[in-house]
N, C-alpha and C positions, 0 to 999 in steps of 0.2 A: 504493500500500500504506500508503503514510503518514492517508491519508484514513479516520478511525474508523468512519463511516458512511456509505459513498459515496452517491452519488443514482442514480436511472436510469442521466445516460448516464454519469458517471463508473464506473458496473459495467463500461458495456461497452467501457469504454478498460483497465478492468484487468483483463477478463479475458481481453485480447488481449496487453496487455502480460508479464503475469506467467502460470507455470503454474498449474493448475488444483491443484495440489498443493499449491505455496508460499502459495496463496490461503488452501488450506483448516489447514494447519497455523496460520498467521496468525489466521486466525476463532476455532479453537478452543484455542490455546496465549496469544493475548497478546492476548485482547481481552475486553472487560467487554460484554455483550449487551445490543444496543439498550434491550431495555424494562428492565434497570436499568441506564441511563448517566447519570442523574444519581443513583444511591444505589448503588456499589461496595459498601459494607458489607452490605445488605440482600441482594446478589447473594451474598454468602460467606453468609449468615445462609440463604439459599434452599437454595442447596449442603449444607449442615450437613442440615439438617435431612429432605432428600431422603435424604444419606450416611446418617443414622443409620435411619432406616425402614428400608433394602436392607441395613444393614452393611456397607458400601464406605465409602472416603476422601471426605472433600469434594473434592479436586482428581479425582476419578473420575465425578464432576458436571458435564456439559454441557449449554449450553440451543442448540438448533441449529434452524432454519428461519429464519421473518421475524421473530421475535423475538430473534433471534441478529443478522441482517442488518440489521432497520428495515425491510424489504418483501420481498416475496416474491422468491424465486431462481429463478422462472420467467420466460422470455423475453416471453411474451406481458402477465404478467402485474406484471413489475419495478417501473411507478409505481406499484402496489400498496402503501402504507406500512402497515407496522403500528400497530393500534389496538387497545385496548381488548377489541375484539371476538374480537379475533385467539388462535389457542392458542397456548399455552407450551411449546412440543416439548422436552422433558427427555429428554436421552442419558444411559445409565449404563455406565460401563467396566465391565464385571465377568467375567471367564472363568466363574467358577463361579455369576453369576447366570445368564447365558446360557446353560450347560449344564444348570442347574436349568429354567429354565423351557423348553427346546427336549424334555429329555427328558419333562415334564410334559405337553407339546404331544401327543407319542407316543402317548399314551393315547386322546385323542382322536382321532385319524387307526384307531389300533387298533382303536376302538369300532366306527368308520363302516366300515372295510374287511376287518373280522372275518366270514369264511367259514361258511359252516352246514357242520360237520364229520359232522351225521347224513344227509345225505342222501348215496345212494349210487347207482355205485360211486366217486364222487369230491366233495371238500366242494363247494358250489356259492359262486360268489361273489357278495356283495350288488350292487344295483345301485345306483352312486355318483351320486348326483344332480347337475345341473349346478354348483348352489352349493356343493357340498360341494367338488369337483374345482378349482373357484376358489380355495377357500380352503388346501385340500393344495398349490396350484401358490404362492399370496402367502409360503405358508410355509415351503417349499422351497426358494422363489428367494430369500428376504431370508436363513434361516438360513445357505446356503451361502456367501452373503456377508459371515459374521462378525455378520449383525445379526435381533436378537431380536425381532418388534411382535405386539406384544399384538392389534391388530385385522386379524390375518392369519391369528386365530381366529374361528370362529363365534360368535355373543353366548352360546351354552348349552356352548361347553368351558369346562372348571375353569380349568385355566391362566390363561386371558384374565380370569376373573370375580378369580379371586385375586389378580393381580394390580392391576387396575383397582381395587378395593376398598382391597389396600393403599394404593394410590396418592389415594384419597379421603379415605382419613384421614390421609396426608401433606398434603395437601391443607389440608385444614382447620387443622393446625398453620402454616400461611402465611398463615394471615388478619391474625396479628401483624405482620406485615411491612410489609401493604399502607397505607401511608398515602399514596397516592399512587393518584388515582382513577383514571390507566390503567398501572399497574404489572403487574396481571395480571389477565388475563379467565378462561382456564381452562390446566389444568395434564394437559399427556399425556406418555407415556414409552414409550421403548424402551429395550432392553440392546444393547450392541455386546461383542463375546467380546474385544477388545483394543482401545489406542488406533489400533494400525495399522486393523484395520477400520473403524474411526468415520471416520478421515481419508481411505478407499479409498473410503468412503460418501458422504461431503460432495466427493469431488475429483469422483466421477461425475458427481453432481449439479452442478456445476461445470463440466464438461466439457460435459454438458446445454446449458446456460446460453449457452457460447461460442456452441456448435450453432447454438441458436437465433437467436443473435444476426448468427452467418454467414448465416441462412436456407438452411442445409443441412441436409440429412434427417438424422430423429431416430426411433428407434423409440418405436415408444408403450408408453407407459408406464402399468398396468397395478398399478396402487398399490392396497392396498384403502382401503375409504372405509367409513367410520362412520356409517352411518346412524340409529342408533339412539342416537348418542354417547355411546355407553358407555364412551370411551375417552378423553372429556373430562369434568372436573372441575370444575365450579363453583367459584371458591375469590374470588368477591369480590361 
């Protein structure tokens, strides 16, 4: 735990040693995120300026994946280091953004499962396309988990555009920052409804991680993926 940025196999000695908990509380309470570990001020300066675009605290700002780590928190994929290339995963604490943007989501599920009330003697129901059913299930399964992602919408719901947009022109107020040519490659986000949910979130994926590295069965996992990367920001 002492270890700021472990390597490989140093992960997999700590996360046999320590719980998948104390790991994750550790990552996100007392630790400065790989890609700024040599500019702490610039990491507060990120924070700010993330906080004030949502109206949340800067300490309500988390950066969490391989940019958080220094390489990826997947078993197969660990020597993976972060680079340049890599995205910025920004977590935001916020109860009432989460409830904002989950009930915004609504809309969109309402749109695509909204019944024909004229046909009779009973409304008929639309028929829910496979990608649609994917995306009601990405959306479902992370809100009930306390956690908010924006690409667990379709690229044509509001919700997801409005916020990705926000998030573009946060974005571009971070160009100031970069003076460090791999500081940040692109900038994505999600909402988590409380701190506990974010650390229920990262302990999973922790627990993941052990999984893997026992080479004991793991369910698969069923993330959505951005193909259009609309849910990444250019910001250098």
């Amino acid at each position: 735990m002492a270890t700021t940025y472990p390597t490989a196999d140093q992960w997999k000695s700590l996360v046999e040693e320590f719980s998948p908990e104390a790991i994750a509380y550790k990552l996100l309470l007392s630790h400065v995120p790989y890609v700024f570990r040599d500019e702490p001020l610039k990491f507060a300066l990120f924070r700010k300026t993330i906080a004030d675009a949502f109206q949340v605290e800067p300490s309500n700002v988390f950066i969490v994946g391989s940019a958080m780590a220094g390489r990826s928190l997947k078993g197969k994929s660990i020597s993976k280091e972060y680079s340049s290339k890599s995205d910025i995963d920004t977590l935001i604490v916020s109860e009432h953004l989460f409830t904002n943007y989950v009930m915004k989501s609504l809309a969109w599920i309402k749109e695509c499962t909204a019944p024909d009330f004229k046909t009779k003697p009973h409304p008929t129901s639309p028929s829910i396309s496979p990608a649609q059913t994917k995306f009601i299930y990405w959306l479902a399964d992370s809100a009930h988990k306390g956690i908010w992602r924006p690409d667990s919408l379709p690229p044509e719901a509001d919700a997801r555009n409005e916020f990705f947009d926000k998030f573009s022109a946060v974005s571009l107020k971070t160009l100031g920052l970069q003076l460090s040519e791999d500081t940040v490659a692109k900038v994505n986000g999600r909402v988590a409804r409380s701190f506990e949910d974010a650390v229920r979130d990262l302990t999973s994926s922790l627990s993941r991680l052990r999984k893997e590295f026992r080479n004991e069965p793991v369910e698969p996992v069923g993330e959505p993926t951005d193909d259009t990367s609309a849910g990444a920001n250019n910001v250098s």
